[in-house]
N, C-alpha and C positions, 0 to 999 in steps of 0.2 A: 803812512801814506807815501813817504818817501823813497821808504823801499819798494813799494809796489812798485811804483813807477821806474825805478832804476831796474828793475826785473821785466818789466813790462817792454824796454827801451832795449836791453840786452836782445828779446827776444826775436825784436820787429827786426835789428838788428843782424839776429843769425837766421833769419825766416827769407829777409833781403840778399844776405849771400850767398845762402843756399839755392836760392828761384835764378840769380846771378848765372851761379857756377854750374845750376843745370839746362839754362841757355846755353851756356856756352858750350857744354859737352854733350850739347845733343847730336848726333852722329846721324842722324836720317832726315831726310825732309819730303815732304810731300807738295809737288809745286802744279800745277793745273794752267793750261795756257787752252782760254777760248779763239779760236781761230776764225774770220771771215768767210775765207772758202780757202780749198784744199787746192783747187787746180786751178790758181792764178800764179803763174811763173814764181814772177818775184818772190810773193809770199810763201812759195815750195822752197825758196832758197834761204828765207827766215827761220822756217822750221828746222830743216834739215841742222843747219847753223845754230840752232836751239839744241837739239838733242844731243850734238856733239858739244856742246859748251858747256850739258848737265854734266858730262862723264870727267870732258876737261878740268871744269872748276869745282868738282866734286872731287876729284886726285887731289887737284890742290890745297883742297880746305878739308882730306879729310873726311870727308864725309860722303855719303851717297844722297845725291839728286835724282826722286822719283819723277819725272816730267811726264802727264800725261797730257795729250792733245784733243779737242775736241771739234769737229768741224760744222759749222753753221751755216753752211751750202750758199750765204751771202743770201740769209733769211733771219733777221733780227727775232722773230719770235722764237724758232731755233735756237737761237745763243740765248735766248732769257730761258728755255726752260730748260737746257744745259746746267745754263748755270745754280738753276733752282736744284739740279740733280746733285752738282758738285758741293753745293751750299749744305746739304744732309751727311756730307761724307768729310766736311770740315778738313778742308788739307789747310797746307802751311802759310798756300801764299797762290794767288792768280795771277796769270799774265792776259793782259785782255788785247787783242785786236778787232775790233767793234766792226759789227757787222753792217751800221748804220750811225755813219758818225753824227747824229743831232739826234740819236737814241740813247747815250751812255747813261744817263741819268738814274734810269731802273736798275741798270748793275748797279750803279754807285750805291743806292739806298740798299740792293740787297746786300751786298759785301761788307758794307758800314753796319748793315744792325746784326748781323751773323759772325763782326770781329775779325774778319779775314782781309787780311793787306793786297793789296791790289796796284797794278802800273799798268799802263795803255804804249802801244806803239805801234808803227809805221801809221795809221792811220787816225789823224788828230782829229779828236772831240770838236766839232765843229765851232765857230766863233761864239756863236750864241750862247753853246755848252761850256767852253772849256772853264771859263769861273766856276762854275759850282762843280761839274767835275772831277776835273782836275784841282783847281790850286784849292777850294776850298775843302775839299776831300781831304786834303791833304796827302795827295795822291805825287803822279811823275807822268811826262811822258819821255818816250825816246824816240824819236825820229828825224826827220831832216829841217831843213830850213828851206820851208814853201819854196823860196823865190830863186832859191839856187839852181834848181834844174832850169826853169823857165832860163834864166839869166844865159846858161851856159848853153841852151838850144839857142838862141840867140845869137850868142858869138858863134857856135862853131856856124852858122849862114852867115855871119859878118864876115870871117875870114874868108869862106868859100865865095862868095861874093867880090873879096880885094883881092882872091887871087886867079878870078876866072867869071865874067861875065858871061859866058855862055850858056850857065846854068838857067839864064833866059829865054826861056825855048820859043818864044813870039817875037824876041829883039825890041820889042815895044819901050825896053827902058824902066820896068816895074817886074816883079816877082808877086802872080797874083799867088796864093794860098789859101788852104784853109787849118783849121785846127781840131781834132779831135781832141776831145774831154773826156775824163775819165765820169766825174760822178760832180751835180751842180752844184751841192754841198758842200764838198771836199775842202779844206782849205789846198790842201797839194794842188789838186786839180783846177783850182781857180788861180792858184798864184804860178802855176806853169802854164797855165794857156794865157795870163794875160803879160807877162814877161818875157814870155818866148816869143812877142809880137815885139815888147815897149824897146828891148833891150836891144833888136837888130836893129829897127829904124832909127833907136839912137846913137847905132854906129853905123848908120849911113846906109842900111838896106832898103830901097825904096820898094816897099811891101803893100800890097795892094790885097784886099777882102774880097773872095769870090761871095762871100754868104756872108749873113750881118749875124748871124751866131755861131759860134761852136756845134761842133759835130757829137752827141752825147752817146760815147760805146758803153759805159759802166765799165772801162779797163780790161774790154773783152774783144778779143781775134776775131767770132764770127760777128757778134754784133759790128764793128768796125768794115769787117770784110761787107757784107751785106749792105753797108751807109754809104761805105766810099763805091763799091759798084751805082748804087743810084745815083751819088752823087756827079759822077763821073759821067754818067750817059746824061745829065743835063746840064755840067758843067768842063767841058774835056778841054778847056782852059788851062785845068790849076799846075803849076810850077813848082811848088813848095807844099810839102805835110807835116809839122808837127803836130806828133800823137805825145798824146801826156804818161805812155808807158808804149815797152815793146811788146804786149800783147797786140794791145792795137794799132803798132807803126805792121806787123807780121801780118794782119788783116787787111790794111790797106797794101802791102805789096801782095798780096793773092791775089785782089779784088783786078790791081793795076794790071799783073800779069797776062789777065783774062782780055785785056785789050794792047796787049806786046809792050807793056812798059814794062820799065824794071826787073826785067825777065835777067839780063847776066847775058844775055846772049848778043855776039857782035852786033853793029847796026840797028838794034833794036835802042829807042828813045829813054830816057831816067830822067824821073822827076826826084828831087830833095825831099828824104824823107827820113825825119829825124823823131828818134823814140829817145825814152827814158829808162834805166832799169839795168843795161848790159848783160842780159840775160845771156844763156849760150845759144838758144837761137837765134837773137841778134847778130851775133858774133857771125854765127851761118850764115844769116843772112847778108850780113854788110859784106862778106869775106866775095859770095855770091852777088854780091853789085844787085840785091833787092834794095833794104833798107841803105841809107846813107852813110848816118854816125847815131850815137846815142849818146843817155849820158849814164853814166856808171852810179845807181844807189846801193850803196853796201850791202849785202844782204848774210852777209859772216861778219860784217862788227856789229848790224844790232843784232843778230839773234845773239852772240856774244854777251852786248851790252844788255839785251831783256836778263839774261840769267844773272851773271854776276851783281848788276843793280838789285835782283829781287833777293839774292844770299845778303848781300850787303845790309839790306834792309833787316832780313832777318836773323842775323847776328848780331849786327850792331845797333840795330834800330836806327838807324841813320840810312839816304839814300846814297849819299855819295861820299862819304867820309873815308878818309883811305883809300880811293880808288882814283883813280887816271883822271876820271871824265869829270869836267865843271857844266857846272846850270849856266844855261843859257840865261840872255838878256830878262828873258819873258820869266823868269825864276822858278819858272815849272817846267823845263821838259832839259834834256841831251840832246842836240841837234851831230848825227853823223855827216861826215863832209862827202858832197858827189864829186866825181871828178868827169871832166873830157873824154867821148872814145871816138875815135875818127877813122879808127883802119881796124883789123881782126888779128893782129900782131900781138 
């Protein structure tokens, strides 16, 4: 009996280094990344950033990274039956950007009982969600830290503010405003609209509310263009716009245009209008004396950091073991840092 077991033990043994040594030298991967929508600026600069990060950290490691894309036109049913498609074709590994963030749930149960690893980013599984989703999934996400954009639209009108009061076009002594919102769920979208208000006044902007709610684009140019035209012919007041992306800070300067603001053009009036994202329309634009300043969200360190997290994962079965990036406070996601942009330099 002794010996069986001492053969039995050998076996599990060399059964264990073999499954081992054939992880580690598997040379191909198959990686699937469901998408939101295709033609939202930012997330054009994610992808693109993704597909150069397969070929990059596929040099590096050796190995080739098949990355296919799938686009869910910013229609949750869409990305569930995507994903039902991709779930029959069993790849390596998904990358999910949720087309409806207080939707993740039904990925999760698909990908969990189909065996296939899975990480979410730029758009967080809403607060409701993100327990069971994320941390108890056993999942990751990678994206920013809500309150950072808000914080930093904030300051860059605190500063504009100590170094020029005449961005007060009524002289009244208050900066009325309003705010466009990307989506009411969002956690990004609710911790930049409500930050980008707390953070001026608490360096001394005295900031006034044209409207008792946010403006809701869903992080879209025309929707935005179309709100702030209405809003504007019954409110031709406002002083200050933070939009919670430069889709829709690009929207509101079209709309403003159409009444000789923010046009670029001598003697014509500019109101403050400060987006998110540093897209290179932005850049056009601020350079253009449309838009104001932004703030800059990576969009080449995550798609970077989606790939290398998910090789990471699949080599070593670990998410971040050996690599640059640590877990945030919240112990489930990589928070990328934004930064200030105030000129097109």
């Amino acid at each position: 009996m002794k010996k069986l077991f001492a053969i039995l033990l050998v076996l599990t043994m060399v059964f264990s280094m073999f499954s081992f040594a054939s992880a580690e030298e598997k040379l191909e991967f198959d990686v699937r990344a469901l998408i939101w929508k295709y033609d939202d600026t930012y997330g054009s600069s994610v992808r693109q950033a993704m597909m150069a990060a397969a070929e990059s950290i596929g040099a590096e490691l050796g190995v080739t990274i098949n990355l296919t894309m799938y686009d869910a036109a910013d229609d949750m049913a869409k990305q569930v039956e995507q994903a039902t498609i991709l779930i029959g074709e069993q790849p390596d590994f998904v990358i999910i950007n949720l087309a409806e963030v207080a939707s993740g749930q039904q990925l999760v149960d698909m990908f969990t009982e189909a065996k296939i690893p899975f990480l979410f980013y730029n758009k967080e599984p809403s607060a409701e969600t993100v327990q069971s989703v994320v941390v108890d999934s056993g999942s990751i996400f990678i994206g920013t830290t809500p309150r950072e954009a808000g914080d930093m639209q904030g300051e860059i009108l605190a500063d504009m503010w100590a170094a020029d009061q005449s961005i007060d076009l009524n002289g009244d002594g208050k900066l009325q405003f309003v705010e466009f919102m990307g989506e009411p769920n969002n956690p990004e979208a609710i911790a930049r609209t409500q930050f980008s208000e707390e953070t001026a006044v608490a360096l001394g902007v005295p900031l006034e509310a044209v409207l008792a709610d946010p403006i809701v684009a869903n992080w879209d140019s025309t929707q935005a263009n179309d709100k702030m035209t209405a809003t504007w012919a019954a409110n031709n007041g406002i002083e200050v716009v933070f939009c919670n992306n430069d889709d829709m800070a690009i929207g509101v300067v079209a709309a403003l245009s159409a009444f000789n603001y923010n046009t670029g053009n001598e003697g014509d009036p500019s109101l403050v209008i400060i987006g998110v994202d540093a897209t290179d329309a932005a850049f056009e634009s601020i350079k253009n004396k449309g838009m104001t300043a932004t703030v800059k969200q990576d969009g080449d360190a995550m798609g970077y950091a989606n790939v290398r997290v998910a090789m990471n994962y699949l080599q070593t079965g670990t998410w971040l073991e050996g690599l640059d990036y640590e877990l945030a406070a919240d112990n489930y996601s990589v928070r990328i840092p934004y930064a200030k942009i105030t000129s097109a330099e």
